[in-house]
Backbone bond lengths (Angstrom), bond angles and torsions (degrees), N, CA, C in turn:
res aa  C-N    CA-C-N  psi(-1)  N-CA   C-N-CA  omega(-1)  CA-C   N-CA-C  phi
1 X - - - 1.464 - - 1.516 109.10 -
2 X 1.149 122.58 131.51 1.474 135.40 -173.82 1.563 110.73 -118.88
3 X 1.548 109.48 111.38 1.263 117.71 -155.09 1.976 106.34 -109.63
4 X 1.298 150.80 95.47 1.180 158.94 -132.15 1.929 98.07 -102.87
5 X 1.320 123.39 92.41 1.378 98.78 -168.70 1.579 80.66 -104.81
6 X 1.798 98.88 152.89 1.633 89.63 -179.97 1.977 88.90 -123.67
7 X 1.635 104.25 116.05 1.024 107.75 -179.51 1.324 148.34 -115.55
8 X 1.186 129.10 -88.44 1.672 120.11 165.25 1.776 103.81 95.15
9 X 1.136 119.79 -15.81 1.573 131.37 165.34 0.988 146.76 -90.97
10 X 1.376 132.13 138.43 1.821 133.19 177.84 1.842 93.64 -30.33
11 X 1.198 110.56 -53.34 1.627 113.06 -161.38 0.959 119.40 -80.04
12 X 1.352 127.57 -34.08 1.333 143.90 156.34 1.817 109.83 -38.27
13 X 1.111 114.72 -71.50 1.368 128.64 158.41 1.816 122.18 -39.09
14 X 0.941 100.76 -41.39 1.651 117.04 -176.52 1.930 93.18 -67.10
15 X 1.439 90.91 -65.69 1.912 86.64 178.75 1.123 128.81 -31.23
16 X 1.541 101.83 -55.99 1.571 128.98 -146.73 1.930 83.18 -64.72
17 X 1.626 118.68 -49.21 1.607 118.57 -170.17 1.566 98.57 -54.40
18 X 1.440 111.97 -65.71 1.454 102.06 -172.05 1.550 112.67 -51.91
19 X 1.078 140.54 -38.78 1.619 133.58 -158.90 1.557 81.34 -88.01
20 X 1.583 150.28 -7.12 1.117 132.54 163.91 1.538 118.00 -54.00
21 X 1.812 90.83 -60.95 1.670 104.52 -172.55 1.317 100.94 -72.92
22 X 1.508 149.45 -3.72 1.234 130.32 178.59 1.124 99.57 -77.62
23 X 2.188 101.62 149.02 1.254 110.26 -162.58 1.562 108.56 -96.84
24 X 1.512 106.15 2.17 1.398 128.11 -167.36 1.661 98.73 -41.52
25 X 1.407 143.60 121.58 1.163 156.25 161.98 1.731 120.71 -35.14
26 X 0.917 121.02 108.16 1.332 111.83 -178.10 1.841 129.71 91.70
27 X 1.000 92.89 -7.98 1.459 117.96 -178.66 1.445 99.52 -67.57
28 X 1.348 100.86 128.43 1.741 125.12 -171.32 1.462 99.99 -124.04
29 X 1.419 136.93 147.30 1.466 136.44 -171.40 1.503 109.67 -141.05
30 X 1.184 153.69 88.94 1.264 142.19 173.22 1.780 110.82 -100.93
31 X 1.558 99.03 113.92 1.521 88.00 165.77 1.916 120.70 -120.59
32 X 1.437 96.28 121.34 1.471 121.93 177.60 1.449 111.83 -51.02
33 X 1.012 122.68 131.97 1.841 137.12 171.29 1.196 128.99 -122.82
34 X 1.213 134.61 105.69 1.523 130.52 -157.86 1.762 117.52 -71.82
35 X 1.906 98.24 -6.93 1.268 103.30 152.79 1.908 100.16 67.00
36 X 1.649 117.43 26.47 1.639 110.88 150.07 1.490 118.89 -109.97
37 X 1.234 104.14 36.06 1.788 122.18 161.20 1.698 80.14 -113.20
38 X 1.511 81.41 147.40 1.538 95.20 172.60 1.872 121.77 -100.23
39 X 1.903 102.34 -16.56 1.410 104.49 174.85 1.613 94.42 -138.21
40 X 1.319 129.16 78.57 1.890 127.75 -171.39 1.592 92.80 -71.70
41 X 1.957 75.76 174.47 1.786 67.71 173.69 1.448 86.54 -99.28
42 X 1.526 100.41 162.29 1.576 118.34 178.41 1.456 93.32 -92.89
43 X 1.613 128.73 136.87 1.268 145.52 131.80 1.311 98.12 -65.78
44 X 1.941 76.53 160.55 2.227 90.13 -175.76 1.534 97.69 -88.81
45 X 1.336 97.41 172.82 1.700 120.17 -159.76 0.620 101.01 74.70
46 X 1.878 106.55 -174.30 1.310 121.00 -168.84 1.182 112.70 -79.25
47 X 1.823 99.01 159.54 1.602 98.43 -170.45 1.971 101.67 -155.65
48 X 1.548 93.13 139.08 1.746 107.25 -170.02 1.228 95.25 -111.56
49 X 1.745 119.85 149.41 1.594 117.42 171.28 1.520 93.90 -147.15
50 X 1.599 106.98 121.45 1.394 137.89 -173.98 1.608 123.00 139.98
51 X 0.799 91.52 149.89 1.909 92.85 171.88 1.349 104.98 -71.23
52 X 1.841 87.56 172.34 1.642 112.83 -179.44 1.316 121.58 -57.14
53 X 1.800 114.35 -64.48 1.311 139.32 -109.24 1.464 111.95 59.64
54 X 1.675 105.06 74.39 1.420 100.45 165.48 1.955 123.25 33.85
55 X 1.326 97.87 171.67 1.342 117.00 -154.91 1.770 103.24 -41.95
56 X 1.499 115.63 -36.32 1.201 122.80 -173.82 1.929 101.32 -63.86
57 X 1.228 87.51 -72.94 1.856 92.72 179.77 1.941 116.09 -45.94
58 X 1.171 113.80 -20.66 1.679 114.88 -168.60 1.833 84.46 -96.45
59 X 1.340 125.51 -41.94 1.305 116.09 177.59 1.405 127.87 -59.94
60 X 1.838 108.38 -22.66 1.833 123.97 171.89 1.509 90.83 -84.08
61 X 1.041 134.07 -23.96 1.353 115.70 -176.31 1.678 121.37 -75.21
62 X 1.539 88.57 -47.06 1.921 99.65 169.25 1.452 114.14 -54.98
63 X 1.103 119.68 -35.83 1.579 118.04 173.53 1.670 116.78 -84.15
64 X 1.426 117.58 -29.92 1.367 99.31 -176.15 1.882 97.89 -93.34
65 X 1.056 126.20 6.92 1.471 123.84 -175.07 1.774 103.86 -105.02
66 X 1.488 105.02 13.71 1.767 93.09 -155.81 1.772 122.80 31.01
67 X 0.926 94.04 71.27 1.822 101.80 172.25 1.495 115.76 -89.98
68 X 1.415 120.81 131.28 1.265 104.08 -157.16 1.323 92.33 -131.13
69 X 1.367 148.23 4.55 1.598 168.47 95.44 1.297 118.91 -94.76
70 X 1.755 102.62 141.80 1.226 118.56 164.84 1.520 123.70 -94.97
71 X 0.615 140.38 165.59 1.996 135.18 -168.86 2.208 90.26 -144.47
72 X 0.897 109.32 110.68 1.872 98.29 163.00 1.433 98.34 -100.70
73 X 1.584 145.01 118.38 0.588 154.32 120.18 1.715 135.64 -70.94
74 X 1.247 105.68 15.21 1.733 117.21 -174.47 1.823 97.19 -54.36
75 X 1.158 99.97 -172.92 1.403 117.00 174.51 1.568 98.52 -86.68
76 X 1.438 108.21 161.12 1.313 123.04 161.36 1.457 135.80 -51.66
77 X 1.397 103.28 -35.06 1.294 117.58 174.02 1.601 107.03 -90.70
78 X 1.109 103.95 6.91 2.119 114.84 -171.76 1.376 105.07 -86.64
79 X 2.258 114.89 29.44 1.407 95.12 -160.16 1.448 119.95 -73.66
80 X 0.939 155.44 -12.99 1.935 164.17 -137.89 1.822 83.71 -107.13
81 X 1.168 154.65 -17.48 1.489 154.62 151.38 1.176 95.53 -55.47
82 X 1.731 120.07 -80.75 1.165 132.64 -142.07 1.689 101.30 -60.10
83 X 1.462 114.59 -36.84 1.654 91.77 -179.03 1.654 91.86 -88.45
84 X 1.313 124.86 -38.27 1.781 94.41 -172.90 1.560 112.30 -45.83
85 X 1.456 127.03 -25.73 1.300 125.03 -171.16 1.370 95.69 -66.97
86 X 1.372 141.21 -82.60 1.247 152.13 -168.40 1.518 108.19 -33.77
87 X 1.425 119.41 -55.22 1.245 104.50 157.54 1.591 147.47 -45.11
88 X 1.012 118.31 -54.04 2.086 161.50 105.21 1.838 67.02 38.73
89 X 1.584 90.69 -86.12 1.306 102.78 -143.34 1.273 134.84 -80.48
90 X 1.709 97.23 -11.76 1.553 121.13 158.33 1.579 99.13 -55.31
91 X 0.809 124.50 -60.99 1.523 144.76 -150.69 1.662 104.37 -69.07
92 X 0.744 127.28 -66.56 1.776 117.16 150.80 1.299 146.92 -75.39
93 X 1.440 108.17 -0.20 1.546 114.56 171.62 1.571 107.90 114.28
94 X 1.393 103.82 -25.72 1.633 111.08 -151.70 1.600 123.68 -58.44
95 X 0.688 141.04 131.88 1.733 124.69 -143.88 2.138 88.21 -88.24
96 X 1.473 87.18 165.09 1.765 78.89 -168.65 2.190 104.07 -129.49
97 X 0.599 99.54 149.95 1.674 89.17 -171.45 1.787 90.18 -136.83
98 X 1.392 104.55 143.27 1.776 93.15 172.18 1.652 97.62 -142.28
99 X 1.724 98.13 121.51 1.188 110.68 174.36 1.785 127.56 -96.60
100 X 1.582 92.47 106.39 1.888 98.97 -166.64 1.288 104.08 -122.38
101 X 1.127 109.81 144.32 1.533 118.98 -157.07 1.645 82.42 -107.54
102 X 1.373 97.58 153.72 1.633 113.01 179.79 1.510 138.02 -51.34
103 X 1.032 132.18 138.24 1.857 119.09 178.50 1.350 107.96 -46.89
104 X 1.113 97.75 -168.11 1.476 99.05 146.13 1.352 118.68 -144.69
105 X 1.498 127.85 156.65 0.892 136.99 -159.73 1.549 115.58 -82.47
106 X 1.167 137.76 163.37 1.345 125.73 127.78 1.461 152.66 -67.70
107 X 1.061 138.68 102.67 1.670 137.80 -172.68 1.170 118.24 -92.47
108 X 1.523 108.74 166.16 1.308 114.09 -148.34 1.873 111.58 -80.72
109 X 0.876 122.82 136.49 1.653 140.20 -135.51 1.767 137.88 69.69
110 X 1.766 97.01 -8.04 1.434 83.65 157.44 1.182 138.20 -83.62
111 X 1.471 110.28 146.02 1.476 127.65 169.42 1.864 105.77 -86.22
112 X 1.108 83.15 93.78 2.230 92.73 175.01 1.190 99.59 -98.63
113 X 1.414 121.23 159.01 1.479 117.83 169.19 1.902 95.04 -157.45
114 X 1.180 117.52 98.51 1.441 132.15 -166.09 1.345 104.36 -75.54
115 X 1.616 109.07 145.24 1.254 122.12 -174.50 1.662 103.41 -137.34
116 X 1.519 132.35 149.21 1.109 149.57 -165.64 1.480 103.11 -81.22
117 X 1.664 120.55 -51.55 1.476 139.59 177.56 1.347 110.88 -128.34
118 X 1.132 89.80 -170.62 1.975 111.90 169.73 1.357 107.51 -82.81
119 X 1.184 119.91 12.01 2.008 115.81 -168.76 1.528 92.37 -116.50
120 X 1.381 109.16 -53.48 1.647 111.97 177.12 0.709 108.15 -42.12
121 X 2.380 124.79 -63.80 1.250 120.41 166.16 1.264 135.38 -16.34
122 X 1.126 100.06 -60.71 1.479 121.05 -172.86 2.051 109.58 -60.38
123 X 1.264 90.94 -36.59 1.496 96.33 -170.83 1.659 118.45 -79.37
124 X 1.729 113.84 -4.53 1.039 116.02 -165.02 2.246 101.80 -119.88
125 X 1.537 87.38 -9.13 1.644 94.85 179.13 2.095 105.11 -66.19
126 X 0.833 98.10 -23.25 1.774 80.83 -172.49 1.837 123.04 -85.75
127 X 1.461 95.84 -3.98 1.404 106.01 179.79 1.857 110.75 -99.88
128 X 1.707 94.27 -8.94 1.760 94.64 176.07 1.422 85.96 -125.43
129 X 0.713 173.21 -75.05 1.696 132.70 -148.53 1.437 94.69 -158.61
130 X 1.834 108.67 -169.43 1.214 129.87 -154.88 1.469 107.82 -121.07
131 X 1.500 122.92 -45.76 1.741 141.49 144.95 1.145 121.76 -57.10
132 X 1.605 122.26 88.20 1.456 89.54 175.67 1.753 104.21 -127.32
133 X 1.561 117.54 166.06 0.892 130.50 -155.61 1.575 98.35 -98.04
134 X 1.097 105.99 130.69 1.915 104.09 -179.37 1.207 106.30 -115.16
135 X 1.275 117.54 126.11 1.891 114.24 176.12 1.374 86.05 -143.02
136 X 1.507 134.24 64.37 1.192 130.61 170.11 1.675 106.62 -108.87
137 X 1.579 121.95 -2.74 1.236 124.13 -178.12 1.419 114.16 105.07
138 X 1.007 126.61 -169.04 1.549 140.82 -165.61 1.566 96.77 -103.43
139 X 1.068 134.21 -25.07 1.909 133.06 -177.97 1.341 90.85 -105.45
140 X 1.686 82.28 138.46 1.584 98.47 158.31 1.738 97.67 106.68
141 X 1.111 130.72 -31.88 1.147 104.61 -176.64 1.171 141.50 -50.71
142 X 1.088 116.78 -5.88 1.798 130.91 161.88 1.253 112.36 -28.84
143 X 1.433 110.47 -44.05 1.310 129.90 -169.69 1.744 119.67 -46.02
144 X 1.672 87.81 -48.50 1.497 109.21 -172.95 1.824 113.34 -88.77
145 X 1.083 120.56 -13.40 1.574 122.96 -147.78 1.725 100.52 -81.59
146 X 1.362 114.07 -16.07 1.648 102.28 162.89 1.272 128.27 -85.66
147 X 1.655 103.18 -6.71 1.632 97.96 160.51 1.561 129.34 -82.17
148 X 1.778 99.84 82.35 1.907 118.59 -158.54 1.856 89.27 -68.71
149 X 1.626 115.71 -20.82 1.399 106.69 168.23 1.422 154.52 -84.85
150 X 1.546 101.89 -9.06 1.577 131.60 159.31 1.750 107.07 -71.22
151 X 1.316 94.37 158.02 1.469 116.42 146.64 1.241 124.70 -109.81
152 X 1.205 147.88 145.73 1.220 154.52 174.61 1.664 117.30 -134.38
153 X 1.252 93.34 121.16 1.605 120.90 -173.95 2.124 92.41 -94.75
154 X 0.998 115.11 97.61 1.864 118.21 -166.35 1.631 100.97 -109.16
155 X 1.467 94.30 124.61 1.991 74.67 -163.64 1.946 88.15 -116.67
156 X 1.091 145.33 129.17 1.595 138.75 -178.14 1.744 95.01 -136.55
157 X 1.233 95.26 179.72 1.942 106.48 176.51 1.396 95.79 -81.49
158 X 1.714 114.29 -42.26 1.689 102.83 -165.55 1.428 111.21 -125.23
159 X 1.167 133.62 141.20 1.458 141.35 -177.19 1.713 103.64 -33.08
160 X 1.270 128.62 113.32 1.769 142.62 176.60 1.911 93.14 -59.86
161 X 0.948 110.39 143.34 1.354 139.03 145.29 1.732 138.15 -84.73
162 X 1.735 95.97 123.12 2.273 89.04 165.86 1.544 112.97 2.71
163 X 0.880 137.59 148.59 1.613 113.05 -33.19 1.361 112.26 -86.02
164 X 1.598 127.58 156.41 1.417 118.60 -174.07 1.670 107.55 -171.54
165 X 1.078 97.30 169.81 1.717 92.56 -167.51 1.620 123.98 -75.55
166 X 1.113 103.71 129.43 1.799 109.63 -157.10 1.383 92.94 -61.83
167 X 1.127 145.37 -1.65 1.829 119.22 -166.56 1.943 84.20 -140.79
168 X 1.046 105.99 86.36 1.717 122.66 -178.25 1.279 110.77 -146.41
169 X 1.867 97.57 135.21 1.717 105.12 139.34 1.180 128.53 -112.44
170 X 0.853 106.34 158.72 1.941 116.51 -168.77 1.664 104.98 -108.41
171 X 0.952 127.99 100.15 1.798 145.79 162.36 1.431 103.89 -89.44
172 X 1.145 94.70 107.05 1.872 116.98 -175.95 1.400 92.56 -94.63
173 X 1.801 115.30 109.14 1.543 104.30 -174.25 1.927 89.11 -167.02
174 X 1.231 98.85 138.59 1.418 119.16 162.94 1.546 151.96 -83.16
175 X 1.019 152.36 152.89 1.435 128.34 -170.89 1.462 104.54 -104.57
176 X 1.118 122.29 167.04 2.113 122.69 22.03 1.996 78.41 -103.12
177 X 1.881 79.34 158.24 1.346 99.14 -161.52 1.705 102.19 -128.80
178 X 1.284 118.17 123.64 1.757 118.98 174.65 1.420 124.99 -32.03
179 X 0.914 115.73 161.68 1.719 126.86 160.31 1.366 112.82 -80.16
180 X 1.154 129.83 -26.78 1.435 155.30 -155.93 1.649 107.89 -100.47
181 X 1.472 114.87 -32.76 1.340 126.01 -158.32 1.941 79.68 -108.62
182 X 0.849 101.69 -51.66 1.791 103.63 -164.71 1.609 94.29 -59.28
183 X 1.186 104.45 -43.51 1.983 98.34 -179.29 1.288 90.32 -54.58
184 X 1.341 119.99 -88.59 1.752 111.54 -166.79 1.327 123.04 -4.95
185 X 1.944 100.81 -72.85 1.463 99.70 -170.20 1.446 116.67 -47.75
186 X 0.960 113.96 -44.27 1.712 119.13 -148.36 2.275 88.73 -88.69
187 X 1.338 125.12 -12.55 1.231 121.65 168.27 1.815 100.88 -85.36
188 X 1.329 100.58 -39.13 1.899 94.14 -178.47 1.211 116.09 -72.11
189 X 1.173 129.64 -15.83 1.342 126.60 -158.53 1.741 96.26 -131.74
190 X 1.183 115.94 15.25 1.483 110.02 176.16 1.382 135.46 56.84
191 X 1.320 114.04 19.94 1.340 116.63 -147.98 1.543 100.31 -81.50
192 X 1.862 117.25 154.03 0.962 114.17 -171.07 1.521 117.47 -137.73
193 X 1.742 89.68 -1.43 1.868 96.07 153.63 1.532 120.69 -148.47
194 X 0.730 154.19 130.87 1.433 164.40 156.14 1.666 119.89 -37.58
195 X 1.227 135.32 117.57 1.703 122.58 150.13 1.452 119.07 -135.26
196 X 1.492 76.44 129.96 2.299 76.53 -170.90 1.825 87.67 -135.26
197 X 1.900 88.91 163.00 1.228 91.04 -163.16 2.136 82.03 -77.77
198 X 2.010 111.38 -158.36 1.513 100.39 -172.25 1.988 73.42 -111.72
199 X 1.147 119.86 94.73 1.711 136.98 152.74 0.875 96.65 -61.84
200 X 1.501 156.42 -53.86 1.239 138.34 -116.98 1.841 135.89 24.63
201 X 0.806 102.20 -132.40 2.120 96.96 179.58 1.738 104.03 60.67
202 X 1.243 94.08 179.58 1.397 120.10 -179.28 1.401 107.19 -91.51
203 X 1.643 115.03 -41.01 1.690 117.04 -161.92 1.355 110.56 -49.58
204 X 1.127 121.33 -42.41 1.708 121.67 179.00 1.735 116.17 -120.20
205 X 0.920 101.37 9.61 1.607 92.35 -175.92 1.600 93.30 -73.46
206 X 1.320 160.22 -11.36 1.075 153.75 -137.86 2.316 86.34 -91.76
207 X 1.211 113.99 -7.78 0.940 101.03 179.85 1.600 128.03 -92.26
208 X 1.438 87.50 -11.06 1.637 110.21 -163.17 2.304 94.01 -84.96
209 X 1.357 88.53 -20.24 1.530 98.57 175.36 1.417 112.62 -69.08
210 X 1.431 99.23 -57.31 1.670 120.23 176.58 1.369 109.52 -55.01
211 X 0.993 124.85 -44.00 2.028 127.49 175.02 1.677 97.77 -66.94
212 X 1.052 136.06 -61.24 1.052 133.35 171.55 1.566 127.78 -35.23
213 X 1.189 110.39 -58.87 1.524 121.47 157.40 1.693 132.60 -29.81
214 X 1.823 89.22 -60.90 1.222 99.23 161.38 1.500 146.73 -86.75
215 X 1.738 94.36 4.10 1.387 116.25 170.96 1.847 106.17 69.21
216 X 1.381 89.85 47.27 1.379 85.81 175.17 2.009 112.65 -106.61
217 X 1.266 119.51 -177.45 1.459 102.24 -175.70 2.000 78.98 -118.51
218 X 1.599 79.07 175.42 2.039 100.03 -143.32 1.364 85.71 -150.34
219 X 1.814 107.87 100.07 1.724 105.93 170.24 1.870 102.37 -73.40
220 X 0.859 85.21 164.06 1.622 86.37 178.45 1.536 107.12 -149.27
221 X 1.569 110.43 108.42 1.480 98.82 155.45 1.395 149.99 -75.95
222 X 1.056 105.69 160.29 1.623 96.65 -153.63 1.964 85.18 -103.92
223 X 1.603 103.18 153.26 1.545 126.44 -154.92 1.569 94.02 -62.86
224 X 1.028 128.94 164.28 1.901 125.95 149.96 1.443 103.77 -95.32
225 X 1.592 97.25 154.16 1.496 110.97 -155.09 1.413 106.54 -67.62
226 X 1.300 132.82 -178.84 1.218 137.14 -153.78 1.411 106.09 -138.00
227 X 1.060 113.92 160.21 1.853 96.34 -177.69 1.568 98.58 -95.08
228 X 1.756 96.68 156.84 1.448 92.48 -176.32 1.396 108.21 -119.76
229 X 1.464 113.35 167.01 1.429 148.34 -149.88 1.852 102.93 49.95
230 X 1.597 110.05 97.15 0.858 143.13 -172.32 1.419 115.38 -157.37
231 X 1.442 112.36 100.38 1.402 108.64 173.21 1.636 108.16 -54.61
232 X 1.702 108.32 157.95 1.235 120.41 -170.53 1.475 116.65 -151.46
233 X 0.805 109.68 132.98 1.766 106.18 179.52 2.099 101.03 -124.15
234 X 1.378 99.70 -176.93 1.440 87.93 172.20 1.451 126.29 -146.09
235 X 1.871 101.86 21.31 1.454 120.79 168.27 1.467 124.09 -108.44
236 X 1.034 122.17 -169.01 1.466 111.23 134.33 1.285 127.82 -97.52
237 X 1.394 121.30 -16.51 1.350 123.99 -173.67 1.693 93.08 -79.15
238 X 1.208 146.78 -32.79 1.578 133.85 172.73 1.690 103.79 -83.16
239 X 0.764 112.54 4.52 1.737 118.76 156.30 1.699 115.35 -97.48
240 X 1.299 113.98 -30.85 1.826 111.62 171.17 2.000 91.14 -74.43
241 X 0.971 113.88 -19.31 1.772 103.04 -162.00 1.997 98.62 -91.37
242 X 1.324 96.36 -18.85 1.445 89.31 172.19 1.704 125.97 -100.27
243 X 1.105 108.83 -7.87 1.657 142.23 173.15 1.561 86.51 -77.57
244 X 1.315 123.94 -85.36 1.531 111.98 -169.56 1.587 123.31 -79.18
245 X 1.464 111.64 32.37 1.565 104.14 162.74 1.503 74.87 -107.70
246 X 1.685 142.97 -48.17 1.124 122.52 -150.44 1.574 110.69 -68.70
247 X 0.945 129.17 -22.72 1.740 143.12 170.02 1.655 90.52 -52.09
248 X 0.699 160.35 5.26 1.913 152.71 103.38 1.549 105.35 -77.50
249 X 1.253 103.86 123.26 2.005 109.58 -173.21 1.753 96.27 -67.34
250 X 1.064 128.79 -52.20 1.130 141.33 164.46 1.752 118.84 -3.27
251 X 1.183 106.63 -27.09 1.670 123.14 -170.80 1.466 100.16 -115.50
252 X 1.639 124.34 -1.71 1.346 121.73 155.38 1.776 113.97 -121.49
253 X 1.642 93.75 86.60 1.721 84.56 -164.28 2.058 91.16 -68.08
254 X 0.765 139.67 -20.94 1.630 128.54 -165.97 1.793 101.36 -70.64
255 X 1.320 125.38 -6.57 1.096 144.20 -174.09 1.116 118.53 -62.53
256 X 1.807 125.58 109.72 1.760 102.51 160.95 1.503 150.18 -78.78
């Protein structure tokens, strides 16, 4: 059985270990990387870094790779995958499972103030503060670069590119990140608003604690939609439980 995880995620990665140590017979694992980290971490098994060509090209791939499940594990914000997958997988039979880890919520003393994109974002930063904290990633900053009156503290894995906001620093830094370390930054650097995309997980939410603390307000974008009728789970361990019922074809009747 040849299992296609398409990843770039804590969870994605988390799978790929368990379907290593499973002793399940025959079990093949390839996980896909879209390859805009410049050093990821590699999960074990095999592993591809580049795109398809869209839904058509990821659908020649499921057939000339014998793929016999797909796994989407991309990020949330990874949506233009998530429907080529669904298509992908309409399109050859291949049964499709999508593993998304939870929003996150709001608790009691935050100040959230939700945004559709990075432009809304952008459109609602000058009426809450002057510091603000960017953990929206290395893309997209286009979004922000006409605010010549903010500062932006921009923290990504890899140095952001043109266009971007003229009065910035760039903190090249990875997760999961402290409660302890996130107070610091946001006390060293003065910061006086927060914007993160809604990732959910544990690895960075420790900041959404730290804004809270300090009673700061926290734009938050809201996910892009997802395609629907798509089974979904929201671990990896209920992704090893659907990998080994499918190791009998029998538990994928849409299967050829």
């Amino acid at each position: 059985m040849h299992v296609l995880i398409l990843g770039g995620t804590t969870e994605a990665r988390r799978l790929a270990e368990l379907l290593a140590a499973d002793p399940s017979p025959g079990l093949r694992v390839t996980t896909s990387l879209a390859g805009r980290v410049a050093a990821p971490r590699l999960p074990p098994g095999e592993v591809r870094v580049g795109g398809f060509g869209g839904a058509e090209g990821l659908a020649g791939w499921l057939r000339e790779h014998e793929v016999d499940a797909l796994i989407d594990a991309t990020h949330p914000f990874a949506g233009t995958i998530s429907f080529h997958a669904a298509r992908a997988a309409t399109a050859v039979h291949v049964p499709l499972l999508a593993l998304r880890r939870l929003g996150w919520v709001p608790a009691k003393g935050d100040d959230w103030h939700e945004a559709d994109s990075l432009e809304q974002a952008a459109a609602l930063l000058p009426a809450l503060g002057r510091r603000v904290f960017l953990t929206t990633g290395r893309m997209g900053l286009a979004a922000f670069a006409n605010l010549t009156d903010l500062w932006f503290l921009v923290r990504s894995v890899d140095a952001p590119e043109p266009p971007t906001p003229p009065r910035m620093k760039v903190l090249l830094d990875r997760g999961p990140f402290t409660l302890d370390g996130e107070r610091e930054l946001l006390r060293a650097h003065r910061i006086d608003v927060v914007v993160t995309k809604d990732s959910g997980g544990a690895a960075t939410a420790p900041k959404l604690t730290a804004a809270r603390e300090a009673g700061l307000p926290v734009v938050v974008v809201r996910r892009p939609q997802a395609p629907e009728g798509v089974q979904a789970v929201q671990d990896a361990e209920q992704a090893l439980r659907w990998v080994r019922r499918g190791c009998d074809l029998r538990a994928f009747p849409d299967a050829d």
